[in-house]
C-alpha positions as CSV (number, residue, x, y, z in Angstrom):
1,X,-74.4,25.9,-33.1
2,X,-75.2,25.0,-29.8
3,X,-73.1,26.0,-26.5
4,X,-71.0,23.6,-24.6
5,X,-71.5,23.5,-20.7
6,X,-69.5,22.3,-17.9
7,X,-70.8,20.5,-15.0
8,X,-68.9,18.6,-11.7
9,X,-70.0,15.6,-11.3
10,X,-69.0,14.2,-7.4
11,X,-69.2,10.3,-6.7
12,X,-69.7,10.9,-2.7
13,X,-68.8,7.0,-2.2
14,X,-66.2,6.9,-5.0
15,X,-68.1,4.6,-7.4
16,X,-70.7,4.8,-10.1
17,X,-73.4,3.0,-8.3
18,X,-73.1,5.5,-5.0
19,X,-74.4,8.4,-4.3
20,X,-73.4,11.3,-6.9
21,X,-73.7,15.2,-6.7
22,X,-74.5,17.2,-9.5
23,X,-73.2,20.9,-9.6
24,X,-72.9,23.7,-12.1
25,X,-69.7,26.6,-11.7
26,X,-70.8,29.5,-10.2
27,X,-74.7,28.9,-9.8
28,X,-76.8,27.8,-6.7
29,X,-78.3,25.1,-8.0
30,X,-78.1,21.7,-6.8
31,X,-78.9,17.7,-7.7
32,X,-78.4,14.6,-5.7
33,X,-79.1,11.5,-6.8
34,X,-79.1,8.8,-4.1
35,X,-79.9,4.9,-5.0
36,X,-82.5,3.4,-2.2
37,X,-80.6,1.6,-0.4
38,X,-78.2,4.6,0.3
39,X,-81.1,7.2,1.9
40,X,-80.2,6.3,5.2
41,X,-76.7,7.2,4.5
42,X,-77.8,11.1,3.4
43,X,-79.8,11.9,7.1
44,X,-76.8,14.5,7.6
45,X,-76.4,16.0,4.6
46,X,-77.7,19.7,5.6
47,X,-78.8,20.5,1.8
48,X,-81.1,17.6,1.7
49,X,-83.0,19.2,4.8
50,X,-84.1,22.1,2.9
51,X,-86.7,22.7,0.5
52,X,-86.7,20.6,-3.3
53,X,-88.2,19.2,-5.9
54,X,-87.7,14.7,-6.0
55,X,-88.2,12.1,-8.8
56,X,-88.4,8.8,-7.7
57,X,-87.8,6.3,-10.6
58,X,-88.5,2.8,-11.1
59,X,-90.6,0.2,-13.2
60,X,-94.1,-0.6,-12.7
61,X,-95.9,-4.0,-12.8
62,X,-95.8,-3.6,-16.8
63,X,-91.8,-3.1,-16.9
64,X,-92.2,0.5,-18.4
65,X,-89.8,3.4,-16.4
66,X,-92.2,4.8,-14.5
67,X,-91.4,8.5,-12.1
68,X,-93.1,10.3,-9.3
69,X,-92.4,13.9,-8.6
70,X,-93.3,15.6,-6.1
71,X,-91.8,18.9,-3.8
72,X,-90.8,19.1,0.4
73,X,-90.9,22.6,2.3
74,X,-88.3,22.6,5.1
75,X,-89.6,22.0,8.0
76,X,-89.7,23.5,12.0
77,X,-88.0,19.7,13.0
78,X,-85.1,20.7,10.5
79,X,-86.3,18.1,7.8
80,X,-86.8,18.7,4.0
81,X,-87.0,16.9,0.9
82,X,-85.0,13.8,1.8
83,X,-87.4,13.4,4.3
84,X,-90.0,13.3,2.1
85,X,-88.5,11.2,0.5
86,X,-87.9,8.5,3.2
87,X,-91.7,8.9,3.4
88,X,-92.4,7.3,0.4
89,X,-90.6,4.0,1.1
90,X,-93.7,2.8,2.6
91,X,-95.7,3.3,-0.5
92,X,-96.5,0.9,-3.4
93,X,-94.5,2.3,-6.0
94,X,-91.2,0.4,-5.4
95,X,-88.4,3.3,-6.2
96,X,-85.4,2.1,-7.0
97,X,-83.2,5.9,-6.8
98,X,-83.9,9.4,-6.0
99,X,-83.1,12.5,-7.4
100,X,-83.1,15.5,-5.5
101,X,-83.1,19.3,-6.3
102,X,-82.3,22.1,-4.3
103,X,-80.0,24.9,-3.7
104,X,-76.8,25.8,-2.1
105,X,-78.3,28.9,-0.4
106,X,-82.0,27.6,0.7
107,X,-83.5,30.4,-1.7
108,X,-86.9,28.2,-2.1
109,X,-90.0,29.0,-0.5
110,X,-93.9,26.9,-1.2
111,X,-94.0,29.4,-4.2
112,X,-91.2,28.2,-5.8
113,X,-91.1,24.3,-5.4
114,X,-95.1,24.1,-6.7
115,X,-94.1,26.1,-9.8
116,X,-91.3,23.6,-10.4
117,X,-93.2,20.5,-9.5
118,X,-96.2,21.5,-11.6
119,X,-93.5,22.6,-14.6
120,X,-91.4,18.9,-14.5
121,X,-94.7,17.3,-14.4
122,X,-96.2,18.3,-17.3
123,X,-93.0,18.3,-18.9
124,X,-92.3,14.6,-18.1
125,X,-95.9,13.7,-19.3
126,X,-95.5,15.7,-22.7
127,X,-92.6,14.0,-23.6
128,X,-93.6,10.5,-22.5
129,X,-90.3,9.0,-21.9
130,X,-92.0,8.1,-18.5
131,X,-94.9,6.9,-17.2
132,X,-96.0,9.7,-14.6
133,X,-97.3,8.4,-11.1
134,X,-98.5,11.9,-10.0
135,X,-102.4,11.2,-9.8
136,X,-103.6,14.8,-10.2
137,X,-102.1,18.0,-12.0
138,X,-99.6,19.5,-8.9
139,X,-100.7,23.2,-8.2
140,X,-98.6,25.4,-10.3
141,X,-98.6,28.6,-7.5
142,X,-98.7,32.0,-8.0
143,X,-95.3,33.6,-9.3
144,X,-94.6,37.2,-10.6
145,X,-93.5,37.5,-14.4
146,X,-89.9,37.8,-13.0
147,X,-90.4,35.0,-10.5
148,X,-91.4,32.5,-13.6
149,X,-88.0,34.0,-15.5
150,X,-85.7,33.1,-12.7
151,X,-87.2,29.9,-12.5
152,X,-87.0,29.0,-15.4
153,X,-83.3,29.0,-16.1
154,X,-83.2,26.3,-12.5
155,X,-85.8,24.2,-14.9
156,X,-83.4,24.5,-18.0
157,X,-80.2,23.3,-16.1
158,X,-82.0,20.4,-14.0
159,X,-82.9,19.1,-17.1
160,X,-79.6,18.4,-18.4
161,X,-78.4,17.2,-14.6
162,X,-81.1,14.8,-15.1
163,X,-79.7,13.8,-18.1
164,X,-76.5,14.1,-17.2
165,X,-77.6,11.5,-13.9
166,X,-78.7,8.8,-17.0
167,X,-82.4,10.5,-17.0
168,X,-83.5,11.4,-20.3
169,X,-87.4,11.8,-18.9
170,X,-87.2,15.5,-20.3
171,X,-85.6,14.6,-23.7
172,X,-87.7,14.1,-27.0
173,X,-87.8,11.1,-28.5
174,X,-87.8,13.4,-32.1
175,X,-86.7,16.6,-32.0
176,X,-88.3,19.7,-33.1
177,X,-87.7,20.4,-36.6
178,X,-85.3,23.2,-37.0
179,X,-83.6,24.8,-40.0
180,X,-80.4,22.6,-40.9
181,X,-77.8,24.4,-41.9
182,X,-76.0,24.5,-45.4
183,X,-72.4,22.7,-43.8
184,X,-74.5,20.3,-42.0
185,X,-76.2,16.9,-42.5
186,X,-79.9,16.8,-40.3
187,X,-78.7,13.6,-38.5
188,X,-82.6,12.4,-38.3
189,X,-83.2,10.0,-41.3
190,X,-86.7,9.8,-42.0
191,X,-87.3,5.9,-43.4
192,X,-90.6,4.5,-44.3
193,X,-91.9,0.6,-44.6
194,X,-94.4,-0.3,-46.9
195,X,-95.6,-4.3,-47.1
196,X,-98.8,-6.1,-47.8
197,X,-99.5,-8.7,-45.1
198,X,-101.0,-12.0,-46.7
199,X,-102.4,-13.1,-43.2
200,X,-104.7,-9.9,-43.2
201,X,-104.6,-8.2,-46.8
202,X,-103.6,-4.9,-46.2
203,X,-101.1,-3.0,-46.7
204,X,-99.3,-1.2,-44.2
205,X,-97.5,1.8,-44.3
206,X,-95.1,2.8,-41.3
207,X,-92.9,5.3,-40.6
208,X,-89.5,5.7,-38.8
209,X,-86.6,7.9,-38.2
210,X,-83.1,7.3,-37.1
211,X,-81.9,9.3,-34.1
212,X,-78.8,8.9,-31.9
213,X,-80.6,6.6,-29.8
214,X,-81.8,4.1,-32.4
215,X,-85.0,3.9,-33.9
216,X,-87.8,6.0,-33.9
217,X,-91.5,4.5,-35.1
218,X,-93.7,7.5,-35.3
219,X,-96.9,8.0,-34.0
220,X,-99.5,7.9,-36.9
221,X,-98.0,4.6,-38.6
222,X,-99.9,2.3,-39.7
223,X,-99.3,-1.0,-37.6
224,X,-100.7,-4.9,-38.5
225,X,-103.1,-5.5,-35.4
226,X,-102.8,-10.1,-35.4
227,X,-99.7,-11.6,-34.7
228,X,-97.9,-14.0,-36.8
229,X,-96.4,-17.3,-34.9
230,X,-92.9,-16.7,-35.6
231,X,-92.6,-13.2,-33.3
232,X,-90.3,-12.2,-30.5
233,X,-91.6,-12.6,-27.4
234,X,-90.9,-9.3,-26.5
235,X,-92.1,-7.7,-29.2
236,X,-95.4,-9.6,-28.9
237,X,-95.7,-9.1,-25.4
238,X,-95.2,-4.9,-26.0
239,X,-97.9,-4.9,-28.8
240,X,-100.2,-6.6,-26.6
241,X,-99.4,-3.4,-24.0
242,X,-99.8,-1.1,-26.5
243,X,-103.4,-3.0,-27.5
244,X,-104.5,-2.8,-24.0
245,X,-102.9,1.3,-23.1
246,X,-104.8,2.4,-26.7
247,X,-101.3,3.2,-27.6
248,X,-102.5,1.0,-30.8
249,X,-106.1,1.8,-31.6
250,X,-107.6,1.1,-34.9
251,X,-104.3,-0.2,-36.4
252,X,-102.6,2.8,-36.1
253,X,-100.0,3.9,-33.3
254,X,-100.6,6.9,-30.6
255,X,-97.3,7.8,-29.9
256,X,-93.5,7.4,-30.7
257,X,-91.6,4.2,-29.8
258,X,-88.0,4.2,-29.2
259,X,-86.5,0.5,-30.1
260,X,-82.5,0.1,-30.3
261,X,-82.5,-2.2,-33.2
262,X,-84.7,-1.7,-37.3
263,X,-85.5,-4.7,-36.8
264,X,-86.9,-4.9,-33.9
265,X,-88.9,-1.6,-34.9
266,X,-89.8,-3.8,-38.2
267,X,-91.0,-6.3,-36.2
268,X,-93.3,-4.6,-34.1
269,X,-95.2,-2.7,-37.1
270,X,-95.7,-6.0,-39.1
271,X,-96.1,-8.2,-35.8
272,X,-93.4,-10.9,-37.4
273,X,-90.0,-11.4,-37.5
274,X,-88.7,-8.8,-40.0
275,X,-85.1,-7.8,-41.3
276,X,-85.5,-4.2,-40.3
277,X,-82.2,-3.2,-42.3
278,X,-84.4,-4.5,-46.0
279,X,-87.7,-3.3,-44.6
280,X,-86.9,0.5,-43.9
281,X,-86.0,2.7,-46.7
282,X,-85.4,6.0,-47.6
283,X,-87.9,8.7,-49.4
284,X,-86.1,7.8,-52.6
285,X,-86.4,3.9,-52.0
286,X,-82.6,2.8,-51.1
287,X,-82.7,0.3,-48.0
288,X,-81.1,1.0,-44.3
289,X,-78.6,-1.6,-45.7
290,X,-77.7,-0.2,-49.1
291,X,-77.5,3.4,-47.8
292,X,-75.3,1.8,-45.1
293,X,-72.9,0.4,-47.4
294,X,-72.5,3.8,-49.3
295,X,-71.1,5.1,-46.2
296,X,-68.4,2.8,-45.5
């Protein structure tokens, strides 16, 4: 069973879409996460002149969350990461917030931010939440064994601030399989969705699963590769994307998709409009809809 944790969460402007601060009890650590337009606002904030670690998130031309991270050294005129940050208004990548880590007792040196730029980096693309900005692999440094340790317990709390700040950049879209136990259910349905396609003649075979977040269509499923004319526009318009990234290759998909709806995640493998509630079913064959009703 998993351990709760405590963190403070501080609106510095008293509302939701202000700045906030981001502190665990009785660790060093902290996050600040400061919308655009409020940057200006931070220039005195003493923490945000030391050394850090940023993510700057936005959408690209393509609508798809898109991140940069990168990492500031103080410097000898007293500025840090929020200066770095400031930098980067004048760059292409429209940013829409920022989140800043640091610490309360300016304990980071060069060593310690490129190990932690390098680590969220490769994190971030792993999990592919996010399209990653950062054009080449960061230099990970050279840290001792114990170094690495001490570092790594800052990576393991950021990444729950992050989520915690509405980030879930470092969160799997599946989780690792792990033994369920005896008093409890694995929450992760597996469905599948089998149907021949009369436009094309084949038959294609898809598969799913149900997380907290909605619907999960796994990478190796099978997915029809022409569109029929009766199709969302948004689901046309993301299997077009997917087409063009490779993310579809060969009728079959690269990597997980998250949708919110089954049928939206129906429509997408078939490339029609599909009730996804009749179209997904379990390993023994009962619908989304039936199994539904058996809960009520």
């Amino acid at each position: 069973m998993n351990n709760g944790k405590a963190f403070n969460l501080f609106l510095l402007d008293g509302e939701v879409t202000g700045r906030m601060k981001c502190t665990l009890p009785s660790w060093s650590g902290l996050a600040y996460k400061i919308p655009r337009t409020y940057l200006d606002a931070c220039k005195d904030r003493v923490h945000l002149k030391q050394s850090g670690v940023y993510f700057l998130f936005g959408k690209n031309d393509e609508e798809e969350d898109t991140v940069y991270i990168g990492q500031a050294g103080s410097r000898k005129n007293g500025e840090g990461v929020l200066f770095r940050v400031v930098e980067h208004l004048k760059d292409e990548f429209y940013f829409t917030e920022a989140v800043m880590f640091t610490t309360s007792d300016n304990s980071w040196g060069p060593t310690e931010i490129s190990y932690l730029e390098n680590k969220f980096t490769n994190l971030a693309i792993r999990t592919g939440r996010y399209t990653v900005k950062n054009g080449n692999e960061p230099n990970p440094g050279n840290v001792t064994e114990e170094k690495e340790a001490e570092l790594e317990v800052y990576i393991e709390q950021f990444k729950l601030m992050l989520g915690i700040l509405g980030y879930k950049i470092f969160v799997p879209l599946v989780k690792t399989p792990e033994p369920v136990e005896e008093d409890r259910e694995d929450r992760e349905l597996m469905l599948t969705l089998t149907r021949k396609i009369t436009r094309s003649h084949k038959v294609i075979e898809a598969y799913c699963k149900q997380t907290d977040e909605g619907f999960v269509v796994l990478a190796g499923s099978q997915i029809e590769e022409t569109d029929a004319e009766a199709i969302p526009d948004t689901i046309k318009k993301l299997r077009a994307r997917c087409r063009k990234n490779n993310e579809i290759k060969d009728g079959v998909l690269t990597k997980n998709y998250l949708f919110k709806s089954p049928s939206y995640a129906a429509s997408f493998v078939l490339g029609m409009t599909t009730n996804g509630k009749t179209a997904w079913k379990t390993a023994d064959g009962v619908s989304l809809k039936t199994r539904e009703k058996r809960t009520l």
